[in-house]
C-alpha positions as CSV (number, residue, x, y, z in Angstrom):
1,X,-13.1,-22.2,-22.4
2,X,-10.1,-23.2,-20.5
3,X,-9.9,-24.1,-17.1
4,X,-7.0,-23.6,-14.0
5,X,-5.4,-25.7,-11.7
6,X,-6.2,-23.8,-8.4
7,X,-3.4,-25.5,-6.5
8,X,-0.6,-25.1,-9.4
9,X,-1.4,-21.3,-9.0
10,X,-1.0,-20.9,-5.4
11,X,2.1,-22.6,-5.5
12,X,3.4,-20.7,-8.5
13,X,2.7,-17.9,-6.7
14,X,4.0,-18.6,-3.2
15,X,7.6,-19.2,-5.2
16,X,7.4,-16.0,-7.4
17,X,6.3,-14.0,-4.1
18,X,8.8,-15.1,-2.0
19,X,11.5,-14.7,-4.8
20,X,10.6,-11.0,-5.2
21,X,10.3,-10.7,-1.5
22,X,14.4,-11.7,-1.3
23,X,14.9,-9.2,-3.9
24,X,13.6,-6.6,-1.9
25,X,15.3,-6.8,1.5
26,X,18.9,-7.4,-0.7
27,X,17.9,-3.4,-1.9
28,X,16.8,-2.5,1.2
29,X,20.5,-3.7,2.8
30,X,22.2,-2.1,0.1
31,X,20.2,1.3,0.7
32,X,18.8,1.0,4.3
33,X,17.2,4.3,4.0
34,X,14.8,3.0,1.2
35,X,11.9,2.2,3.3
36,X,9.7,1.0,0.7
37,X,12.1,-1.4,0.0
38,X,10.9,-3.2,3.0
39,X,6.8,-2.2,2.4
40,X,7.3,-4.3,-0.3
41,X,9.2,-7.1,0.7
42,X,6.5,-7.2,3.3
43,X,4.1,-7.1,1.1
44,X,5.5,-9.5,-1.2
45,X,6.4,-12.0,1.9
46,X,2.5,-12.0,3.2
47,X,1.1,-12.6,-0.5
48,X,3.6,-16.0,-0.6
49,X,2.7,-16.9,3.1
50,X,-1.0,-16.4,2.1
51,X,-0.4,-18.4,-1.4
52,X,1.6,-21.1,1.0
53,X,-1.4,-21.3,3.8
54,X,-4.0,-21.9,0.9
55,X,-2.0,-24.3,-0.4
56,X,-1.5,-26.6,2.1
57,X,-4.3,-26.2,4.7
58,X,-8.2,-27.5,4.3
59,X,-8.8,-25.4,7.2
60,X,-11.4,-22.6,7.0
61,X,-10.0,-20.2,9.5
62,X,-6.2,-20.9,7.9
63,X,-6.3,-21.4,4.7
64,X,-9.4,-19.4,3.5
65,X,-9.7,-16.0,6.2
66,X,-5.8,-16.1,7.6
67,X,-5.0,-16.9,3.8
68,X,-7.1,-14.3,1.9
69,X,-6.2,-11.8,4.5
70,X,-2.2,-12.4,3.6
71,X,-3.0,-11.8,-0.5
72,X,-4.8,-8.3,0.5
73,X,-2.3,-7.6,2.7
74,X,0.5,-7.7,-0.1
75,X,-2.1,-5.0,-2.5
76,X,-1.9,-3.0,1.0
77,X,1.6,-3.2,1.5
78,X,2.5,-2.5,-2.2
79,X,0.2,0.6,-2.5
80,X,1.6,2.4,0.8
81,X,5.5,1.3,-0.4
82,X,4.7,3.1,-3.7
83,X,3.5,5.9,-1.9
84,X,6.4,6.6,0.1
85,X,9.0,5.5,-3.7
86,X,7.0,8.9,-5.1
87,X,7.6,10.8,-1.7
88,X,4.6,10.9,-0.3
89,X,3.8,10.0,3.4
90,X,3.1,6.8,4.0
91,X,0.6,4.8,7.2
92,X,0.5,1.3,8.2
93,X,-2.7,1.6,9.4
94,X,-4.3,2.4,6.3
95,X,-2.6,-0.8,5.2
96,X,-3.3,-3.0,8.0
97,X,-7.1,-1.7,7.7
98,X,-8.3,-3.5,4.8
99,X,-6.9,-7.6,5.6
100,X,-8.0,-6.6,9.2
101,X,-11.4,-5.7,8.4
102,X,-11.7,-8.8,6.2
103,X,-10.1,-11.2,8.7
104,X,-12.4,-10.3,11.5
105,X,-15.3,-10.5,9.5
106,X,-14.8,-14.2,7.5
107,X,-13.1,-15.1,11.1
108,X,-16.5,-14.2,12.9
109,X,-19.6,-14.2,10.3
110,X,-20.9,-16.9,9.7
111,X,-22.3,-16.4,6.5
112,X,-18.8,-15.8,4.6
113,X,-18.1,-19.5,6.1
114,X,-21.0,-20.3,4.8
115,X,-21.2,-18.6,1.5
116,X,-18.6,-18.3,-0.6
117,X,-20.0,-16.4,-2.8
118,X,-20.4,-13.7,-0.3
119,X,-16.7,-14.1,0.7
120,X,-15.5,-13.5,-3.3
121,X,-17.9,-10.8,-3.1
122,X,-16.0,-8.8,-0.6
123,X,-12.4,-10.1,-1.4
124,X,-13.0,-9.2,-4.9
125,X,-14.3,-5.3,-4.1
126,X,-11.2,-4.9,-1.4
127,X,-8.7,-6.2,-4.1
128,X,-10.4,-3.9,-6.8
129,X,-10.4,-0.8,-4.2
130,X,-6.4,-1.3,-3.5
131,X,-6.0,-2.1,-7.5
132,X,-7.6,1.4,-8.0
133,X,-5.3,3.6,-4.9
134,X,-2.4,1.7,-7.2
135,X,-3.7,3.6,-10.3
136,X,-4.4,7.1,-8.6
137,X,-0.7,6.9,-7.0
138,X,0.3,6.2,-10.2
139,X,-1.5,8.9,-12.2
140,X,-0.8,11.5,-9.5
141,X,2.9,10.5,-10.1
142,X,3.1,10.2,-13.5
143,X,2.4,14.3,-14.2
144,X,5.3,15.0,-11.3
145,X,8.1,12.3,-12.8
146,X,7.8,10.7,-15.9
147,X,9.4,7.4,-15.5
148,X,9.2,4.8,-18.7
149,X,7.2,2.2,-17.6
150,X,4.6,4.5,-15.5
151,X,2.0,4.5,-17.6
152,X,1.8,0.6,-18.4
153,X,1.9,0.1,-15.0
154,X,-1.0,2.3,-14.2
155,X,-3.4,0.7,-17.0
156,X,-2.1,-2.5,-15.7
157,X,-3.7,-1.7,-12.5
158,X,-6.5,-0.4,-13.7
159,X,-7.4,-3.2,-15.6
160,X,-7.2,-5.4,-12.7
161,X,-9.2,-3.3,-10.9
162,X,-11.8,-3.6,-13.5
163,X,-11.3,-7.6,-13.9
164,X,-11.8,-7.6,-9.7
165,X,-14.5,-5.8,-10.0
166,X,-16.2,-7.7,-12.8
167,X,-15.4,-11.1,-10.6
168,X,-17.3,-10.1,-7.7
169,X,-20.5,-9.1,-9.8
170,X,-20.5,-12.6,-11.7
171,X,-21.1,-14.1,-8.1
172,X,-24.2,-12.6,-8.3
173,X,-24.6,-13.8,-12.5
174,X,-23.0,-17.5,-11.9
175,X,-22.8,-18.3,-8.4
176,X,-19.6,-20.4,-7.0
177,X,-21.6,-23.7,-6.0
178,X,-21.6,-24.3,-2.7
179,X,-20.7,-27.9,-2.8
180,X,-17.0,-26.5,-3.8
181,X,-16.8,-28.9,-7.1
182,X,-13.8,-28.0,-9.1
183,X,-15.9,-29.5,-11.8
184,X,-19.1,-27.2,-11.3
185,X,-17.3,-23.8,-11.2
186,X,-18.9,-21.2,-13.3
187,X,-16.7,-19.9,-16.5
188,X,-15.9,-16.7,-14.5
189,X,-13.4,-17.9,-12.1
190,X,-10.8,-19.7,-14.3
191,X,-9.8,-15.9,-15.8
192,X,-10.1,-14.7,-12.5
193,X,-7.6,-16.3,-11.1
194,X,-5.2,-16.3,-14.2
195,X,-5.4,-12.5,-13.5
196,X,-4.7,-12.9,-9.8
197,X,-1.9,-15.0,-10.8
198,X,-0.4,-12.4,-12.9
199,X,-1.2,-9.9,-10.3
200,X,1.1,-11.5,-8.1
201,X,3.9,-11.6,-10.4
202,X,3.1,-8.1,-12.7
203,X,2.4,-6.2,-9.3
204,X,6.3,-6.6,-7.8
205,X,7.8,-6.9,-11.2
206,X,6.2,-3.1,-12.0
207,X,7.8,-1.7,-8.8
208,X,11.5,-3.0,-9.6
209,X,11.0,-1.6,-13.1
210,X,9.8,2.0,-11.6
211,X,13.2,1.6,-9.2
212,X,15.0,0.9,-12.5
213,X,13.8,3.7,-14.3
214,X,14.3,6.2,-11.4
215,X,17.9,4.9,-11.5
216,X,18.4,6.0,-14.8
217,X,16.8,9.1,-13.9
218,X,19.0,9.4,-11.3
219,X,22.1,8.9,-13.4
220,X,21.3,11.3,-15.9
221,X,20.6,13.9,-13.7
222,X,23.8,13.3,-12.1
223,X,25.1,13.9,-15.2
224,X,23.8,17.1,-16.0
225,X,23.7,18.8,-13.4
226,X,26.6,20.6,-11.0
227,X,26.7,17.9,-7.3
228,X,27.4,20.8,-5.2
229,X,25.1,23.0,-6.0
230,X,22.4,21.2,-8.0
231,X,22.3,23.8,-11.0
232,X,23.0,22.8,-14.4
233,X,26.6,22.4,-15.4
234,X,28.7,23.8,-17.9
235,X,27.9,21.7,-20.4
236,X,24.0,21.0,-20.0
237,X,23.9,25.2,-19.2
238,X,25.6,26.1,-22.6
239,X,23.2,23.2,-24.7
240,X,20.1,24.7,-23.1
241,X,21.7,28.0,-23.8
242,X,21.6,27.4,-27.7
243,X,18.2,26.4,-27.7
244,X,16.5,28.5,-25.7
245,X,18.3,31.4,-26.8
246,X,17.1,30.0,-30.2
247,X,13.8,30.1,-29.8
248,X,13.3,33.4,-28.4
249,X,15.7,34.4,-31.2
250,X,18.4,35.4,-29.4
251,X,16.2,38.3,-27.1
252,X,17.2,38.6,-23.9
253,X,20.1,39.0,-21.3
254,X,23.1,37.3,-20.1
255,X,23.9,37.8,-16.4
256,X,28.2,36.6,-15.7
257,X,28.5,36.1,-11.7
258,X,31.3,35.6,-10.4
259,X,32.1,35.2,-6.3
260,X,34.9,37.0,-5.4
261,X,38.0,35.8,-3.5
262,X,36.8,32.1,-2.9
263,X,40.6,31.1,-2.7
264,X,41.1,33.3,0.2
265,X,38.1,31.6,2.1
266,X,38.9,28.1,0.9
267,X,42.8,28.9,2.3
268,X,41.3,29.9,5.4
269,X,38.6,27.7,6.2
270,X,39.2,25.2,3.7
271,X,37.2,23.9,0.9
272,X,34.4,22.9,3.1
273,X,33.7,26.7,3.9
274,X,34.5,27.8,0.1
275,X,32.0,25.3,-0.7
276,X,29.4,26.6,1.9
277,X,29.4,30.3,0.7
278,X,29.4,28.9,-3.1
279,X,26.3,27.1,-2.2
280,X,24.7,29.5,-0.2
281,X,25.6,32.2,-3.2
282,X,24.0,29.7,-5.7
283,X,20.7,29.4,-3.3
284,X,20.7,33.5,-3.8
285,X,21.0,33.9,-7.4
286,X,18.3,31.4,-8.1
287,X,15.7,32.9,-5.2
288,X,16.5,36.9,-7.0
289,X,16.2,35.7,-10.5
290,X,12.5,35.3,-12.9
291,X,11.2,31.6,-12.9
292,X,11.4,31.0,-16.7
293,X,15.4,32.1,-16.2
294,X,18.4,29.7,-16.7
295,X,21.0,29.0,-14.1
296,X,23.9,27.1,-14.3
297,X,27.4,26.8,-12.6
298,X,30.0,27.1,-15.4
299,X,33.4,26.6,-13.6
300,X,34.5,26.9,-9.6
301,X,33.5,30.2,-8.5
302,X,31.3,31.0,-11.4
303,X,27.7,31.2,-12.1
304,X,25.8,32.4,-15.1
305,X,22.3,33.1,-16.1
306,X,20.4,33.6,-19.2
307,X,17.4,35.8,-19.1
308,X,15.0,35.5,-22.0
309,X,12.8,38.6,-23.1
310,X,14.6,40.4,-20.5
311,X,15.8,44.5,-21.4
312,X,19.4,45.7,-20.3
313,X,17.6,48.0,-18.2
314,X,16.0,45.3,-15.9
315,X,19.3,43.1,-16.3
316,X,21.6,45.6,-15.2
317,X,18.7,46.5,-12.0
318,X,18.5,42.8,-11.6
319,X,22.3,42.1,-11.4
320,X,22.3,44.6,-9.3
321,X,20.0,42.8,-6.8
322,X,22.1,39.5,-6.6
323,X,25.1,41.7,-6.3
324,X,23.3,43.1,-3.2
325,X,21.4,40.0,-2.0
326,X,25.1,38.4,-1.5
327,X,26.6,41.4,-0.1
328,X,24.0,41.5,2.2
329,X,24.1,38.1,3.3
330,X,25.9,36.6,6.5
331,X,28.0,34.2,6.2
332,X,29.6,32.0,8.9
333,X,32.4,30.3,8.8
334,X,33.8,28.6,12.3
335,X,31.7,31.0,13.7
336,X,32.8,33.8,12.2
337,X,31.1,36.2,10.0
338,X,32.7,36.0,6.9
339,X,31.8,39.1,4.0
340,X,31.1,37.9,0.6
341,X,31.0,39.9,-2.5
342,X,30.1,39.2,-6.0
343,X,31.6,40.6,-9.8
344,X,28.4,40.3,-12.2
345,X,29.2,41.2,-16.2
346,X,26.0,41.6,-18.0
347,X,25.5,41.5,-21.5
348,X,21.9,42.0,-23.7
349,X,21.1,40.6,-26.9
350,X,18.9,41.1,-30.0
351,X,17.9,38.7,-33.0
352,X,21.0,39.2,-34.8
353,X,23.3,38.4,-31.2
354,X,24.1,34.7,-31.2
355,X,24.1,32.7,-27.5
356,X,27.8,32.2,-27.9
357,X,28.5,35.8,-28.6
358,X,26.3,37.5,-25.8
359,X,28.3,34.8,-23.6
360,X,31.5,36.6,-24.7
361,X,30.1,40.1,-24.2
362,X,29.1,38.6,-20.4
363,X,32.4,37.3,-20.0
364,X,34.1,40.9,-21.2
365,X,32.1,42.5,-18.6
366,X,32.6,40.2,-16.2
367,X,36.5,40.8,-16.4
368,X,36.5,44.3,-16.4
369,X,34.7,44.2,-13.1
370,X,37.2,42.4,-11.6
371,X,40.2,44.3,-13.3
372,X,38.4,47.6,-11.4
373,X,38.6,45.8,-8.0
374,X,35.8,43.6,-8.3
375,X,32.7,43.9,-5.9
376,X,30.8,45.4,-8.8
377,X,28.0,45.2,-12.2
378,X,29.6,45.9,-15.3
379,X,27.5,46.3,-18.3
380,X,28.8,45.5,-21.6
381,X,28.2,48.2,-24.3
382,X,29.4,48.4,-27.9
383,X,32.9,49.5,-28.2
384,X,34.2,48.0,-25.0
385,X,37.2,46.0,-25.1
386,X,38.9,45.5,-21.9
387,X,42.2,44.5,-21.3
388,X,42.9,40.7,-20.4
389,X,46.4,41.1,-19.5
């Protein structure tokens, strides 16, 4: 069996706390809007203070109830700042409820003074209950975002939660003599404070990681996807194209839109307003079209959408309701009602139609609407070869 040096911990920990509680608040100035940036620097700054108070004072009231109540307070502050990193609401008292509760009652009972058996007892369960809310956030999140290290974290907290658990139970198998002899401590406590030790350090260190990770996320996204309007871009679009097209084996319909005259609003109102109406256009499309459809933005004005297991009958009737949908639409621009049309080219596919091909066919379509005077649903049929002079 091995055994601790309580003191070496605590100050371990008040140095490795109030590192990572730096590290926060340079994040949070970087990114002032990143509240839980500052829940955890909190969090991380009342876990050393509590570390430092237990450290250095023999004093009940200090370094035992004001101290204790500081280490749940950084579990409390951690779980509510994770809360509000996976978008969920966030409330302070919930976080201030658990430390309060145990402050007033080692602060006023006389039998967690007196017992500290009873006062591991209750630490223990409070640390194993904010352990476990970690988890749940953590599971809940981890089938809405899949970040990399997610799932480590989450059986990281569970397992603490577990070893918490376990610690306050062995008070009842091995008391903690009351005498307070280093010497006489039961087996129990010299693991459970190496895992409260690495609690202090794995518990910060997961949240930077999950930041990280969201980061890359982030960046990737970025990368794929079109900033103005949030749809894919040409070149994730056309990759998702070739696959999904693949395994539906090519069945289904390719819908070419096209918003009309966005030079003549971006002359007029600038590119701010031709950006508003290609938004608003993009916001349109995606409401009228099926779920399971693909949306991307392919170039400045243009928009196209690949609908799988979709007849030419429904495709020309649905390009016929974003056609509408837009028309229909006010716009305004400076206060001024602007009319927007749209040119949609719409091309169907079978097994033997590759994605690039129905593409082509969508793109034909697409310019003989516009050659006619635009404002209008072409359909592409066999034989049809417009002119692209």
């Amino acid at each position: 069996m091995f055994s601790i040096d309580i003191q070496t911990v605590y100050l371990v920990s008040f140095a490795v706390l109030a590192v990572f509680a730096v590290v926060f608040l340079r994040h949070w100035r970087e990114d002032p809007d990143r509240i839980e940036f500052v829940l955890w620097a909190v969090g991380a700054g009342a876990g050393s203070l509590g570390a430092f108070l237990a450290l250095v004072s023999d004093n009940y009231f200090i370094g035992t109830s004001f101290a204790e109540s500081y280490l749940l307070l950084a579990a409390a502050f951690g779980w509510q700042g994770l809360r509000l990193f996976d978008h969920r609401k966030f409330d302070l008292r919930l976080a201030i409820a658990g430390p309060g509760l145990f402050f007033v009652l080692t602060a006023s009972a006389p039998v967690f003074e007196q017992d500290a058996n009873a006062r591991i007892l209750f630490l223990s369960m409070l640390g194993a209950l904010y352990s476990v809310l970690i988890a749940r956030e953590h599971l809940i999140s981890e089938r809405e975002e899949h970040l990399a290290n997610r799932r480590a974290a989450r059986i990281w907290f569970s397992l603490q939660a577990g070893l918490l658990f376990l610690a306050g139970l062995a008070t009842f198998i091995a008391p903690v003599p009351q005498d307070g002899v280093s010497a006489g401590l039961p087996f129990w406590t010299a693991p459970a404070v190496l895992a409260v030790f690495l609690q202090s350090i794995v518990a910060p260190l997961s949240f930077l990681l999950l930041l990280r990770d969201r980061l890359v996320v982030e960046t990737r996204w970025a990368s794929a996807t079109d900033s103005l309007t949030g749809l894919a871009n040409r070149f994730t679009f056309l990759d998702m194209l070739q696959t999904l097209s693949t395994k539906v084996r090519g069945e289904g319909a390719f819908l070419y839109v096209d918003v009309d005259h966005v030079k003549r609003i971006n002359d007029r109102f600038g590119h701010s307003g031709g950006d508003e109406v290609l938004k608003n256009c993009a916001d349109i499309i995606l409401r009228e079209l099926p779920e399971h459809a693909l949306l991307g933005r392919l170039a400045g004005a243009e928009f196209a959408a690949y609908v799988p297991f979709c007849k030419v009958e429904e495709a020309e009737k649905l390009a016929h309701i974003i056609h509408d949908s837009v028309e229909q639409q006010m716009f305004f621009l400076d206060e001024e009602l602007v009319p927007v049309t749209v040119s949609v080219g719409v091309a169907h596919g079978a097994m033997q139609v590759t994605a690039d091909e129905l593409l082509k066919r969508a793109d034909a379509a697409l310019h003989t609407a516009k050659v006619n005077g635009r404002n209008s649903v072409v359909v592409w049929t066999d034989g049809q070869r417009p002119s692209f002079a």
